[in-house]
N, C-alpha and C positions, 0 to 999 in steps of 0.2 A: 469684391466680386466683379466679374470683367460685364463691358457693357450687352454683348452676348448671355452672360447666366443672367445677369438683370430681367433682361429678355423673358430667358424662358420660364424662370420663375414668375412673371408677372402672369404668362397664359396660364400656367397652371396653379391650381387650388394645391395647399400644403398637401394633400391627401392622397394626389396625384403624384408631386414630386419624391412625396417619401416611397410611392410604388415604384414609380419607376427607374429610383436609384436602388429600391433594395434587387427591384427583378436582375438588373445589372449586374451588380455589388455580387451577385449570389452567383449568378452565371459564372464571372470574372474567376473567383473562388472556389471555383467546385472540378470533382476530377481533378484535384490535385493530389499527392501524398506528400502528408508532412515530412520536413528533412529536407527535401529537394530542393536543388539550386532553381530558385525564380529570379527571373528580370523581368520589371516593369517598364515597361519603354514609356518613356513620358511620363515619369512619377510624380509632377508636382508641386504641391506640397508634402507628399508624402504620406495622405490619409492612407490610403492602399496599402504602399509598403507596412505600415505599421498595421493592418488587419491582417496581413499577413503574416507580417514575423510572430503573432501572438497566438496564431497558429499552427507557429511547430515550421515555419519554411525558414530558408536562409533566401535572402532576398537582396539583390542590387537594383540600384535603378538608373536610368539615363534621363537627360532634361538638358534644356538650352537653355534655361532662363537663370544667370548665373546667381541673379538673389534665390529664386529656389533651391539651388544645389546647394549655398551655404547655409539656407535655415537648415533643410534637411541634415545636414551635417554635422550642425550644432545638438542634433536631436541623435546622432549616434548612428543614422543611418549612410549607406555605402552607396553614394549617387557619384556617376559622374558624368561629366560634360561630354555631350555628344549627339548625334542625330537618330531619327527612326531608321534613315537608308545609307549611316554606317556607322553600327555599332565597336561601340571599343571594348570589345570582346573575342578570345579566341574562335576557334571554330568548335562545334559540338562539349561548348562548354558550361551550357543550361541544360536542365531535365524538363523548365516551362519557361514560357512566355507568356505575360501577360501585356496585354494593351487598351487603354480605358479612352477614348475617344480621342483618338491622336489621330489615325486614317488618316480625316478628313482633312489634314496640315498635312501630308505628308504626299510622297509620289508612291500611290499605294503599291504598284507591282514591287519597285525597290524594298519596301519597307518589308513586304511579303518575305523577300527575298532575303534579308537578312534575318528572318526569325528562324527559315530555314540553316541558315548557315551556323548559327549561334544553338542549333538545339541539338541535343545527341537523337540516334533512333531511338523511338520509343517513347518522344519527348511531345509534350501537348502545348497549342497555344491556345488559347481564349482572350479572343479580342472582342474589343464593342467602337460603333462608329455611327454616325448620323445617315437615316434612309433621307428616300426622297422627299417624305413626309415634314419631315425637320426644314427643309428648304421653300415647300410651298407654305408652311406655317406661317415662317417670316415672311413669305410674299404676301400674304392674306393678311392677316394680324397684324403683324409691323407698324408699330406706332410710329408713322412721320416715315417722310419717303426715305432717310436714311436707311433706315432697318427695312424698309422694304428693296430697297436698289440692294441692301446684302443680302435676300433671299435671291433677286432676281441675278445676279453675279455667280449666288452659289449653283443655283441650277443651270446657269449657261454653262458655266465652265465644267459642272459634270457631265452635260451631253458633249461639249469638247473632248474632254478626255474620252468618252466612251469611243468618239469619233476619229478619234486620232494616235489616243495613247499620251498624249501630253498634257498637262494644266496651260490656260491662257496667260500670256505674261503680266506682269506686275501684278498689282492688288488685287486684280479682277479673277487672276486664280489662286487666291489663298486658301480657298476650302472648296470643298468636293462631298459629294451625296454617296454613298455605298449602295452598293446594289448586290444582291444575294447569288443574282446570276454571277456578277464581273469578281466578286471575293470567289465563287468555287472555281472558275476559269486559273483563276492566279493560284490557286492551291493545286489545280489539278497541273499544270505547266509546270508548275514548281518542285513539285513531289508531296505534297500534304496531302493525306487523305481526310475528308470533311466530315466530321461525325456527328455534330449539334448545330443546331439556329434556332436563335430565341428573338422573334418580333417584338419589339416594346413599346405600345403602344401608335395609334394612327393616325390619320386627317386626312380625309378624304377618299379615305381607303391606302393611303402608302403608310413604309413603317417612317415610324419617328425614328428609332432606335433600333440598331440591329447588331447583335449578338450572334458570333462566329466561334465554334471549337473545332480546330484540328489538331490528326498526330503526324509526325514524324516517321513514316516505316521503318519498319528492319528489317538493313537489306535480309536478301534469301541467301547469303553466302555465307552471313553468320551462322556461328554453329557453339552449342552449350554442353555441359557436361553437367548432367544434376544428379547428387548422391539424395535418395529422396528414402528414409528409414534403410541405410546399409545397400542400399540396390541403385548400380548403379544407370542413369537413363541416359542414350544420346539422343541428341536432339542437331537433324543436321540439315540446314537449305531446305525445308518448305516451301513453297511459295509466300504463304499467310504464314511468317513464324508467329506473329500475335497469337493469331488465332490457334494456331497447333499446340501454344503455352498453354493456351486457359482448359484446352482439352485435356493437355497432358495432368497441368496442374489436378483439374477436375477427377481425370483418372485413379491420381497418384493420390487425393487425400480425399476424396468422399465417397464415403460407405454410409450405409443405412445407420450406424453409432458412430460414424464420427462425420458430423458436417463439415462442406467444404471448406477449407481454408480459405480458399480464393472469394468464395460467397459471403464471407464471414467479415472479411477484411472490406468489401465494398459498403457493409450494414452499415459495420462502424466508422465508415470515413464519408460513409454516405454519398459515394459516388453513384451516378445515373449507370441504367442497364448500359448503354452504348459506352460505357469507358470500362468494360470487362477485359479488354484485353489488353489494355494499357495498364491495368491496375494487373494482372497475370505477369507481365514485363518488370515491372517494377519490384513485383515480390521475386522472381526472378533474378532480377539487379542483389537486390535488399541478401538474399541466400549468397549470390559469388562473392561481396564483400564482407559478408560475416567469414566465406571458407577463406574468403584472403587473411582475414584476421586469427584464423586459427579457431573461431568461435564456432565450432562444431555443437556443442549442444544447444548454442541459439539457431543455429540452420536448420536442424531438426525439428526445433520446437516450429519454427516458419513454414516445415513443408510436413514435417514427420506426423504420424497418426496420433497425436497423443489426446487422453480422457479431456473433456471438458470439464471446468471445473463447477 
């Protein structure tokens, strides 16, 4: 354990730590559909990835630390060497992105920047990074001035960056504090729209931990063809095609006997209300490669009215 987690395992009581990695862990996790291409930016060791692939995801990761990238390797999993602000990935070649407290190493707008580039429409990221709280901690608490001059470094250089858009050079900018305002700025510039925020705990009233899920729009020029029970639907430039899916979907399979599909599919994967129209998309997705495949009475069964059992 690096002398950082040392750290912050010492402030807190086990009782604490196991909440606020599960509050995390579960954020990190959730709103996804299994099957989908994930990337972990910053994977590790590789805990993550592997909660996830045992999930039902197909899952790559990216890491600089090149003993990390070869245990992970040796474990089966698909890392490779690279940074948060340029992924060695095509373009709109992930369904998600995940990010487990990397931010704060990172040039957050870049980093922003490339989970956009790397995500198709439709596609979610869920990241987590250290608030202000996490910084005044170590200023306060800090056993011995070392661990207190790296709280006090950590929070110079985030009012830096807020102030200029840059990290301070050398050591002195290696980590950075997230701020809830400056992540939805970067999301709103960039094209994300911001659907979740989950506070993880506080000190002094700032967050320790904070927890970010956005999607990927689609654009308005897309346009679908859904055979939905022999009838055919077009679907063309909406503005919100999200949201025109979940209606249609809505439309198209829930009657008084037969519950919606779309509602049904969220029970069971347990997605939050605010990921209904990413989860509408994807069942969307899930229909055109079953008809690409010729699997017409699996597309049915996806959209079509049929009895429950």
């Amino acid at each position: 354990m690096s002398e950082e987690g040392n750290f912050v395992s010492m402030m807190l009581d086990s009782r604490d730590q196991l909440s606020t990695h599960d509050q995390c862990r579960k954020f990190l996790t959730a709103a996804l559909a299994p099957g989908r291409m994930v990337l972990d930016v910053g994977s590790g060791n590789g805990s993550l990835m592997k909660e996830l692939a045992s999930m039902g995801f197909a899952v790559s990761g990216i890491e600089i630390d090149p003993a990390l990238i070869e245990a992970c390797r040796e474990e089966g999993l698909d890392v490779r060497e690279g940074r948060a602000e340029s992924l060695p990935f095509p373009d709109e070649s992930m369904d998600a992105v995940v990010c487990s407290v990397v931010l704060p190493y990172t040039d957050e707008r870049a980093a922003v920047e490339e989970w956009v580039r790397v995500l198709r429409p439709g596609g979610v990221v869920n990241a987590s990074g250290h608030g202000l709280g996490y910084g005044v901690r170590y200023l306060v608490r800090g056993p011995g001035l070392k661990t207190r001059f790296y709280g006090l470094r950590m929070l110079a250089n985030t009012l830096f960056y807020r102030l200029s858009g840059r990290r301070l050079p050398g050591f002195v900018g290696d980590t950075l504090c997230q701020s809830s305002g400056r992540m939805n700025a970067h999301f709103r510039s960039l094209g994300l729209v911001s659907q979740d925020e989950l506070v993880v705990g506080r000190f002094f009233g700032f967050p320790i931990f904070l927890c970010h899920r956005a999607v990927k729009p689609v654009p308005a020029s897309a346009a679908f063809s859904l055979r939905c029970d022999s009838a055919d639907l077009k679907v063309a430039g909406p503005r919100n095609l999200n949201r025109a899916f979940a209606k249609i979907l809505d439309r198209v399979v829930d009657t008084s006997q037969h519950p919606s599909r779309l509602r049904r599919r969220m029970q069971r994967d347990k997605h939050p209300p605010g990921a209904r129209n990413t989860v509408a998309l994807q069942m969307v997705r899930d229909y055109l490669r079953l008809i690409r495949r010729e699997k017409f009475d699996d597309a049915l069964l996806l959209f079509g009215r049929q009895s429950d059992p």
